[in-house]
C-alpha positions as CSV (number, residue, x, y, z in Angstrom):
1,X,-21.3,-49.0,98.2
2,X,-20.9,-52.1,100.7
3,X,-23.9,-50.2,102.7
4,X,-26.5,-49.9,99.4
5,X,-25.9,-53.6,98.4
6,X,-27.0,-54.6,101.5
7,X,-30.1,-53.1,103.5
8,X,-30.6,-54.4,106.3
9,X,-27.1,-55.7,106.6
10,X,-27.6,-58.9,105.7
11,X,-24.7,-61.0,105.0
12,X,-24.7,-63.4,101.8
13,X,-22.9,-63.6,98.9
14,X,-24.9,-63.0,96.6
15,X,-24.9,-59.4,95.1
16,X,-26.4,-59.1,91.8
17,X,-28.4,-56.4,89.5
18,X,-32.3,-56.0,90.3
19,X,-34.2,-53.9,88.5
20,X,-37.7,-52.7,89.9
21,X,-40.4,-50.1,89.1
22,X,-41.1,-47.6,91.9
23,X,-44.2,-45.8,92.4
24,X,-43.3,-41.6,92.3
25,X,-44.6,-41.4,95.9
26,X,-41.3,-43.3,97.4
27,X,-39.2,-41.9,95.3
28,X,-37.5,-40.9,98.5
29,X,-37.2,-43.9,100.5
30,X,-35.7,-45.2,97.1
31,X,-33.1,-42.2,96.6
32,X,-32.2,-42.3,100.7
33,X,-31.4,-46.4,100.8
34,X,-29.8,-46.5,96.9
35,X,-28.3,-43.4,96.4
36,X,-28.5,-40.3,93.8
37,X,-26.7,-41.3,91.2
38,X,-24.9,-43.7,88.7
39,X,-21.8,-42.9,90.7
40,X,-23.5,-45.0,93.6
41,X,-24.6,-47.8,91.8
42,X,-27.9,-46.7,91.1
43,X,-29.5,-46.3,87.9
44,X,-32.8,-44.4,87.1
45,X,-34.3,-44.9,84.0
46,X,-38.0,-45.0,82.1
47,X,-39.4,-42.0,84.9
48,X,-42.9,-40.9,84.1
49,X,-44.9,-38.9,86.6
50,X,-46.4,-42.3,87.9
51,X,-43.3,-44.0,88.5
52,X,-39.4,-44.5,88.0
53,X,-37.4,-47.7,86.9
54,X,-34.6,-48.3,89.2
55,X,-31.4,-50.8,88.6
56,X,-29.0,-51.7,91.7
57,X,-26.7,-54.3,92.6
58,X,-27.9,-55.5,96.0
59,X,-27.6,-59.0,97.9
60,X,-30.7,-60.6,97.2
61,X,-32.0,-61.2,100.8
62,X,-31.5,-57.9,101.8
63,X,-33.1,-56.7,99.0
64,X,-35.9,-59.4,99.6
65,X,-36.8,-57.6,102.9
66,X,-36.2,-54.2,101.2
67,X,-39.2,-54.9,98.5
68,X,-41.3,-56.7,101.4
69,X,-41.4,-52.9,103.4
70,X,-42.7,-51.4,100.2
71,X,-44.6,-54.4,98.5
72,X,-47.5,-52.3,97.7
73,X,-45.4,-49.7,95.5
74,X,-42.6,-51.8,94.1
75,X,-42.9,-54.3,91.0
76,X,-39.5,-56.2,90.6
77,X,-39.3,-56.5,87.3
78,X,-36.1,-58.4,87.0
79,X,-34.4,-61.4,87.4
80,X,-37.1,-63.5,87.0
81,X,-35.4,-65.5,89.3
82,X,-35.4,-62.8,92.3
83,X,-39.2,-62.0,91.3
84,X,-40.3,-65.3,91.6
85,X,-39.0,-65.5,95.2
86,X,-41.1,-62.0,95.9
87,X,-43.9,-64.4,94.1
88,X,-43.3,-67.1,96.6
89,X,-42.9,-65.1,99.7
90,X,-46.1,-63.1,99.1
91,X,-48.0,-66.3,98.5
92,X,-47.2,-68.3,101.6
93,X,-47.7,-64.8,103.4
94,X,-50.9,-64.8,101.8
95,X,-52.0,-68.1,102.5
96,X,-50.4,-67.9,106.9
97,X,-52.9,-64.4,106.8
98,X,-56.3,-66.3,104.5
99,X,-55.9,-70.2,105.7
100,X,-58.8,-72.3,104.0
């Protein structure tokens, strides 16, 4: 459990729920770094053949990084606090990669 809250092994102290959508094509990377099932802290819910809803308890840093790697097939969908700071970090990533 200590090793699914934290990818990456970052140390922090916060460890709270996130919930994200996954697209079906990293279903894999999502099962190897969370785990199977309930029993591992992982929920799966709301799966359609496009895509699967996923709820863990991670540290939000970690998990930070975790979203960064797959950006492009994750949507955190809650907290709003945690999916603001994806917001942020995309946006000053953004803005280093397109200056004015």
């Amino acid at each position: 459990m200590y090793m699914m809250q934290r990818p990456y092994m970052m140390s922090g102290n916060e460890v709270a729920r996130v919930i994200f959508r996954a697209d079906s094509n990293i279903v894999g990377h999502v099962l190897d770094q969370f785990g199977f099932h309930h029993e591992d802290g992982a929920i799966y819910t709301n799966k359609t053949e496009d895509t699967v809803d996923v709820s863990v308890f991670v540290n939000f840093d970690a998990m930070l990084f975790w979203v960064l790697q797959f950006g492009q097939y994750i949507e955190v969908l809650q907290p709003q606090s945690f999916r603001k700071n994806v917001i942020d970090t995309v946006t000053k990533m953004y803005e280093k990669y397109n200056p004015p």
